[in-house]
C-alpha positions as CSV (number, residue, x, y, z in Angstrom):
1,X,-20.3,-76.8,-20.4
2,X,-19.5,-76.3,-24.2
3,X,-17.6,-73.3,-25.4
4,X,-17.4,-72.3,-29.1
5,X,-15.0,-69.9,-31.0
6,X,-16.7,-66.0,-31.0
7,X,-18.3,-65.2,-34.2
8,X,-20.4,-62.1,-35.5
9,X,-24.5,-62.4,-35.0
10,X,-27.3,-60.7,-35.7
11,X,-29.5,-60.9,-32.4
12,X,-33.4,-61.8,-33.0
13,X,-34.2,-59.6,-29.6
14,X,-33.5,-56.5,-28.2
15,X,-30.7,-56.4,-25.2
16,X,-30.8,-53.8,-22.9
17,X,-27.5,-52.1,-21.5
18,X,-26.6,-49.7,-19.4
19,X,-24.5,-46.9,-20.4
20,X,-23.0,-43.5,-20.4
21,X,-21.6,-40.8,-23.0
22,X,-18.3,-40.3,-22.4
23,X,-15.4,-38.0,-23.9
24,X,-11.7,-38.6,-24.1
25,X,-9.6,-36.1,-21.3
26,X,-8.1,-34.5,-24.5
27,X,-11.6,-33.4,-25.5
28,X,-12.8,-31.1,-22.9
29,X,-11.3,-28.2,-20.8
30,X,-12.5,-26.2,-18.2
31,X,-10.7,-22.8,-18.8
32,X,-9.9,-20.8,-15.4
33,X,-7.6,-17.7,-15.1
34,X,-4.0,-17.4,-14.4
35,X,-4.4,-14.7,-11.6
36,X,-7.7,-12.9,-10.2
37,X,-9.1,-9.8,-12.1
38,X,-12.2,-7.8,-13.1
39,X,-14.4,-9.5,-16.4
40,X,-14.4,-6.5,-18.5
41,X,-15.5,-8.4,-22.0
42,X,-16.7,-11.8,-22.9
43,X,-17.2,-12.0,-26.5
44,X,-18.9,-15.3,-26.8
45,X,-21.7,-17.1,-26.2
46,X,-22.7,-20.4,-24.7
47,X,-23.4,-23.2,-27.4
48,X,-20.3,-20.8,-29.7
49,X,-18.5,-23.3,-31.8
50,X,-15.0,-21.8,-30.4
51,X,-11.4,-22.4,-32.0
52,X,-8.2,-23.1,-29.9
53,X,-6.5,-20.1,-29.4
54,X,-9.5,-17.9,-29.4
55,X,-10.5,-15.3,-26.7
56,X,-13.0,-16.3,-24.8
57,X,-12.7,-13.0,-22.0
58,X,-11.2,-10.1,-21.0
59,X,-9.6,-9.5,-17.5
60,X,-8.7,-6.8,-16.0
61,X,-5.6,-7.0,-12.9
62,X,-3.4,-4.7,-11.4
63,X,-0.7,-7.5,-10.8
64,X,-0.3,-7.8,-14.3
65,X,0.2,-4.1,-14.7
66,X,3.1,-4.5,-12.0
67,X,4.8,-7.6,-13.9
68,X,5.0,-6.0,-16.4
69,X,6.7,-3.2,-14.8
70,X,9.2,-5.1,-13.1
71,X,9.8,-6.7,-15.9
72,X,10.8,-3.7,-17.8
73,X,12.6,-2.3,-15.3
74,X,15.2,-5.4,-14.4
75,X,15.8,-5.3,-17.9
76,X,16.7,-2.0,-17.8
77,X,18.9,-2.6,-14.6
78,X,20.5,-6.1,-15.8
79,X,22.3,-4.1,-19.0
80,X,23.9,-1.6,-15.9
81,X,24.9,-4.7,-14.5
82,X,26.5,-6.2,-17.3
83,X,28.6,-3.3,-17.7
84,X,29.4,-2.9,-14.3
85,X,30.5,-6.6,-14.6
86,X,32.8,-6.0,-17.7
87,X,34.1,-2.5,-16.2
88,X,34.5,-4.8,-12.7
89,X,36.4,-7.6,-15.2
90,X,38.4,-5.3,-16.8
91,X,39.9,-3.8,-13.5
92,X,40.2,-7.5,-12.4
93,X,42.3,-8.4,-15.3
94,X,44.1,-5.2,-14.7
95,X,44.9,-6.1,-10.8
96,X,43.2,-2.5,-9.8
97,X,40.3,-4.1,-7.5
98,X,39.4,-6.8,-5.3
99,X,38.0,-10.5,-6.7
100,X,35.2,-9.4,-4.0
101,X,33.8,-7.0,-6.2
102,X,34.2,-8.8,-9.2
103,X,32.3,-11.7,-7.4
104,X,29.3,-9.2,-6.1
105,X,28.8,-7.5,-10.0
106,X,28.7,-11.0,-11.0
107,X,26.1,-12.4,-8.2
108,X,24.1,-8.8,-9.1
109,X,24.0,-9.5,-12.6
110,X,22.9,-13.1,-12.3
111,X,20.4,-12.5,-9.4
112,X,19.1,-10.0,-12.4
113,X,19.2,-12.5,-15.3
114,X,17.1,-15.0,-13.0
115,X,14.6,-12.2,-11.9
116,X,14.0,-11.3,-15.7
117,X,14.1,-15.1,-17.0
118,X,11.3,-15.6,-13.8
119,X,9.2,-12.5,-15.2
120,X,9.5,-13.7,-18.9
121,X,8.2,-17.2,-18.4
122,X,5.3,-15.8,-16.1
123,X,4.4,-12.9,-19.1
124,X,4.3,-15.9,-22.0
125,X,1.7,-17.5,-19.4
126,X,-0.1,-14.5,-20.0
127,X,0.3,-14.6,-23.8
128,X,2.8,-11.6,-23.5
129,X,6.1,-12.1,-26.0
130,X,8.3,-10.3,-23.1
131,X,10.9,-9.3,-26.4
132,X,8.4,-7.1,-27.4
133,X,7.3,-5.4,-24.5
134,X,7.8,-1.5,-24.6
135,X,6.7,0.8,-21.8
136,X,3.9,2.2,-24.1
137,X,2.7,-1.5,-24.2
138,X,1.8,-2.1,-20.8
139,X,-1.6,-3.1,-20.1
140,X,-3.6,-4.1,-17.3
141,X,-6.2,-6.1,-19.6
142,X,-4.9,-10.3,-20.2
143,X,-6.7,-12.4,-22.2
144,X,-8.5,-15.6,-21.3
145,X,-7.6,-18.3,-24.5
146,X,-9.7,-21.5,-25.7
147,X,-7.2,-24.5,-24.7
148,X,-9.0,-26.7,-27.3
149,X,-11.3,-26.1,-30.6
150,X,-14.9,-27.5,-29.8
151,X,-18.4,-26.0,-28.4
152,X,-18.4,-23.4,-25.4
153,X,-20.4,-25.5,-23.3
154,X,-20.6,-23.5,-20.5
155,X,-19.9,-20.0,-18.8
156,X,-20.1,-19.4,-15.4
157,X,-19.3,-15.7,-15.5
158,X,-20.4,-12.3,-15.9
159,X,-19.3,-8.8,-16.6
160,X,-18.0,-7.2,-13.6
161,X,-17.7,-10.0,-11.7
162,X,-13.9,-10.5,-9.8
163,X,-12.8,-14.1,-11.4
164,X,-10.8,-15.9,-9.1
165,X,-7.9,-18.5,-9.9
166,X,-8.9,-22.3,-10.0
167,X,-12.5,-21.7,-10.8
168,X,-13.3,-22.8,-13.8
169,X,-15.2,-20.0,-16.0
170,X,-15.9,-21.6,-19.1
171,X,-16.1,-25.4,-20.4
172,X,-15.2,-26.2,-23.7
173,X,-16.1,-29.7,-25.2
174,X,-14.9,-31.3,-28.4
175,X,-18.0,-34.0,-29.5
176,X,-16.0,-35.8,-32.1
177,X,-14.6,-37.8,-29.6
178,X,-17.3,-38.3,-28.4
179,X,-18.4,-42.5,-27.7
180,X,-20.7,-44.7,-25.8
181,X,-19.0,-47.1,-23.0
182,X,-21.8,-49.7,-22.1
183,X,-22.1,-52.8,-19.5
184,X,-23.7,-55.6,-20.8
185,X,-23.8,-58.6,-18.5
């Protein structure tokens, strides 16, 4: 047996190889919703060249509504707690009341501060900026985003229909990644 060192050669015949197109992880999604809701709009289209970011439905859910509410309202609770808690302080420094009460405004107000910081990160899921929610902007409509830029590949819903969470409703594929991995023997 002889080896040689590996050098570039055209090939006077043809080799045959199997194969399969393949795309990098990075450069395909399959898009599913955060929580279940009503498809009230889908404004694309399969084959839709599609930009990260862009809306690709519509959803309709009541439990959004009712985060949102929440929301709002421990807000508006947590600033009565925080001056309860400096009222509470106050008195403290003062010697008029108890360290128990001090202790309970404090555990209130941070049971309240938790509860909101909860609320916030699950409204940015949503694509909600919880700094600027107002009670005349609550919705029951959350929009469905492209994770990637590429081509909607597919959809696999329709208006009207109840989307659940973890099934995937649209795929979105990036082709410039896009190579060929082949066996040869």
């Amino acid at each position: 047996l002889v080896t040689g060192k590996m050098e570039k050669r055209g090939l006077s015949t043809s080799l045959k190889a199997n194969g399969s197109l393949v795309l990098p992880p990075d450069k395909s999604a399959k898009v599913s919703v955060l929580a279940g809701g009503l498809v009230r709009e889908i404004p694309v289209r399969e084959g839709q060249a599609v930009i990260k970011g862009q809306v690709l439905a519509v959803v309709e859910n009541m439990d959004f509504l009712q985060l949102q509410q929440d929301y709002l309202e421990t807000s508006a609770n947590l600033k009565a707690l925080d001056a309860d808690l400096k009222r509470q302080q106050d008195l403290h420094d003062e010697r008029i009341n108890a360290t128990t009460i001090l202790e309970r405004a404090e555990a209130d107000a941070t049971v309240a501060r938790a509860k909101q910081a909860g609320m916030a990160a699950k409204l940015r899921l949503f694509g909600i900026n919880p700094s600027r929610l107002s009670p005349a902007d609550i919705n029951s409509l959350y929009t469905v985003r492209a994770p990637i830029s590429g081509t909607l590949q597919h959809i696999a819903i329709t208006l009207g229909q109840f989307a659940e969470p973890n099934i995937p409703l649209f795929t979105v594929v990036d082709n410039s990644g896009l190579h060929i991995d082949l066996n040869i023997f």
